[in-house]
N, C-alpha and C positions, 0 to 999 in steps of 0.2 A: 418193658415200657408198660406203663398204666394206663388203659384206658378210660377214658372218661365215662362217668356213668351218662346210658340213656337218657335221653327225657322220658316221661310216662308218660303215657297216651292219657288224654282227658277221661274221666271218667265220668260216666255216664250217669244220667239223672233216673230218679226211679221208673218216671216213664217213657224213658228211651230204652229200660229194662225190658219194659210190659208190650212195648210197640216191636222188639227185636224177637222177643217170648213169643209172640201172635203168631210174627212172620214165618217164623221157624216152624211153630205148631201147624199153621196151615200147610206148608212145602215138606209136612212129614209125613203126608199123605200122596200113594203114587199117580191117582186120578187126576190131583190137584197140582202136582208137580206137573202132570203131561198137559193140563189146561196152561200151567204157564207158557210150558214150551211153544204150545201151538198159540199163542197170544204173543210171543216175543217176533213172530214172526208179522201177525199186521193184528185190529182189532178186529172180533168177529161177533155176529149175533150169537146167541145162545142155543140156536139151533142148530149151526153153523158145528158150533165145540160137542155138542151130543152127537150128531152125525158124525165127526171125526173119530171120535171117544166111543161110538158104538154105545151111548147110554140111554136111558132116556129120559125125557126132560124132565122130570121130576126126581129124577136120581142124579143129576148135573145142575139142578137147581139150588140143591143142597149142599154143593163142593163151592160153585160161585158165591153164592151169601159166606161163607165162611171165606174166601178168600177176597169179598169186599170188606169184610168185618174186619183182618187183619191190616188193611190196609196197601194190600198187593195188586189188587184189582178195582178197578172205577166201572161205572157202566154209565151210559150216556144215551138217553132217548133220542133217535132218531129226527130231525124236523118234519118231514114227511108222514110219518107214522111216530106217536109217541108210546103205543103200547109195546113197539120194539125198541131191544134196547143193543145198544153194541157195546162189549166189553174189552177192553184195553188196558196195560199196564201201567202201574202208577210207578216209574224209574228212581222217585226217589226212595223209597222205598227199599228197591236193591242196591241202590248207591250208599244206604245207610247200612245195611246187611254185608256190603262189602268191603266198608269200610271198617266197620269192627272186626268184619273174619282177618283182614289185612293187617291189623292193628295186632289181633290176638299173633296173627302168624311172625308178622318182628318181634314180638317181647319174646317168643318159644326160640325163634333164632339167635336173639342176642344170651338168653338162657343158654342155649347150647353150647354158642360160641364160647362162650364164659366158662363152662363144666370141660368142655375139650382143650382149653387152657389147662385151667387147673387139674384135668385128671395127666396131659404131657407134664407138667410140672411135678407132679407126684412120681411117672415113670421115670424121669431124667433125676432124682433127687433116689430112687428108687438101684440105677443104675448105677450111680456113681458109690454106693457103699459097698 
């Protein structure tokens, strides 16, 4: 039986390239990875992530800007105080990030799926001579 070809997943416009490029570049960094983690959990000041992260603020100021520049992180002035700022997760962001990894991960499946057909086919065609 033949299965019907997949549909293709939409393909992506150049700056959904540049905006997924960013995401990646910043999360390939281990500082910036462990700022996400501790931000997945609630949003926090900047002082807040240096103290956890054992850095200091001027060496954690430079991880944050890069991970507002990609688009992963927001920070938001406080009403109270606006020279503090709290930083928090921008979701769509890894909603966009997950859905392309998810995206990539069905087309390598249905690849596979396809290759593990045809290599049983090849063995059964293999056996019978």
């Amino acid at each position: 039986m033949v299965q019907p070809a997949p549909a293709q997943p939409q393909r992506l416009s150049r700056d959904d390239h540049a905006a997924l490029a960013r995401a990646f570049a910043a999360l390939g960094d281990p500082t910036r990875c462990a700022v996400v983690e501790l931000l997945h959990a609630r949003p926090m000041r900047a002082g807040d992530l240096a103290a956890a992260l054992a850095l200091p603020p001027a060496g954690l100021s430079r991880h944050l800007r890069l991970l507002e520049r990609s688009g992963l992180v927001a920070a938001d002035a406080l009403a109270h105080d606006a020279r503090v700022r709290l930083y928090r997760l921008e979701p769509h962001v890894f909603d966009s990030l997950s859905d392309w990894a998810a995206a990539m991960r069905d087309q390598w499946q249905l690849q596979l799926h396809a290759f593990k057909g045809h290599a049983e086919g090849c063995a059964t065609v293999r056996r019978r001579r």
